[in-house]
N, C-alpha and C positions, 0 to 999 in steps of 0.2 A: 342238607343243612341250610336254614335260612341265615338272615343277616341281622339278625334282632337279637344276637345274644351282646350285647351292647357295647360299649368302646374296646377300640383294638387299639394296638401298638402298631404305629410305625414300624415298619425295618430298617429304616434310616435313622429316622433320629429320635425313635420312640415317644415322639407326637401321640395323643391320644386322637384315633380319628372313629370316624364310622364309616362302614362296607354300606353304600344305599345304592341300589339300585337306577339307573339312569331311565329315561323314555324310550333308549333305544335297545333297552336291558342287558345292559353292561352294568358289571361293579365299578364304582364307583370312590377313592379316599375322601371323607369329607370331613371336614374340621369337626370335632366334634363336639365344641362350643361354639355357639353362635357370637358375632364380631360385629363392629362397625365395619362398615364395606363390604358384609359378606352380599352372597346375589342368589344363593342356593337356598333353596325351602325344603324342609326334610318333614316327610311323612310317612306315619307309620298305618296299613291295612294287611289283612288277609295273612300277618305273622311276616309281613316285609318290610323293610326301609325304603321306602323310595325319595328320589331327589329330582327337584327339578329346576332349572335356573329361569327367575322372576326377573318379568319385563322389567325394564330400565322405568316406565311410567308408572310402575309399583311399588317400586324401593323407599319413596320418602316415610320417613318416622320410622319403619320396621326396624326391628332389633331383635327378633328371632330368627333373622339368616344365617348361613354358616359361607363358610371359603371351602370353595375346591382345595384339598390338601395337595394338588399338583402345585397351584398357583405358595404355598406357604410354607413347604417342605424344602430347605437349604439343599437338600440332593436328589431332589426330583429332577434332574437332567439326567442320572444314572439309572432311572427308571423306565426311561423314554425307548422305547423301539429303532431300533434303528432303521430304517427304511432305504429299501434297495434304491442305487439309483445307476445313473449314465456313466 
């Protein structure tokens, strides 16, 4: 299954986002309107979504970027991993 069948629902708070693909090919939640402030560029090749976060020296005037749905999702901390420790 690729990630192109087009906006999903949140499981949290039923946010419309998109599955894109990162550079380190991990899925990815990403708003799936683009915002003021976003920093994510979303492209689409080869039937995938990919995402990638745009230099801070490229952002001025854009208005096609999105927000990582981590950064804008009210219960994204109940999402998070827990990570073993000391």
């Amino acid at each position: 299954m690729t990630n192109t069948e087009g906006p999903a629902l949140c499981g949290s708070c039923s946010a419309p986002i998109i599955w894109a693909t990162t550079q380190a090919l991990k899925l990815m939640p990403v708003d799936a309107e683009p915002a003021v402030g976003g920093t994510i560029a979303i492209d689409q090749r080869d039937g995938r979504v990919y995402c990638r976060v745009v230099d801070a020296k490229h952002l001025f005037g854009r208005t096609d970027l999105h927000k990582s749905h981590f950064a804008t999702c009210p219960d994204a901390g109940s999402w998070r991993k827990k990570r073993g420790g000391a």
